[in-house]
Steps between C-alpha positions, in 0.01 A plus 500: 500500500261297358291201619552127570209317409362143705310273305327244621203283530335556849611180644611478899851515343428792291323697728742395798784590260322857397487599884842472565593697160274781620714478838822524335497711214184712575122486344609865296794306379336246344166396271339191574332288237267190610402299153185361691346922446683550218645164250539797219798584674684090426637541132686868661611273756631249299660779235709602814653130599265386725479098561311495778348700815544647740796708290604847520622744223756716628494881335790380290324203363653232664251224651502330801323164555390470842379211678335293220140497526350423129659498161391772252315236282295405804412841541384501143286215594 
């Protein structure tokens, strides 16, 4: 199986939101990337479907918004 990958922003709802996906589905389960150490990572991002963040890419490649914390164009700045 391969991994779901978190995006987000490192806001208290990000990071709040990235703790409890580590709880659930397991850190070696899933790859975390925060656009505040690495904003190279936005126009993948937004290639998969993602609006906003917190969201989660499942291994099939279905994404799931969670908790709205910024838009994607806010974290393009």
């Amino acid at each position: 199986m391969s991994k779901s990958v978190f995006y987000h922003a490192g806001c208290p709802v990000c990071i709040s939101a990235e703790h409890d996906i580590i709880e659930l589905i397991g850190a070696n389960n899933v790859e975390i990337v925060h656009f505040g150490k690495d904003k190279s990572r936005i126009a993948e991002a937004e290639k998969k479907g993602i609006k906003s963040v917190p969201a989660l890419v499942t291994p099939t490649g279905h994404v799931l918004h969670i908790n709205f914390g910024a838009s994607i164009q806010d974290v393009k700045g």
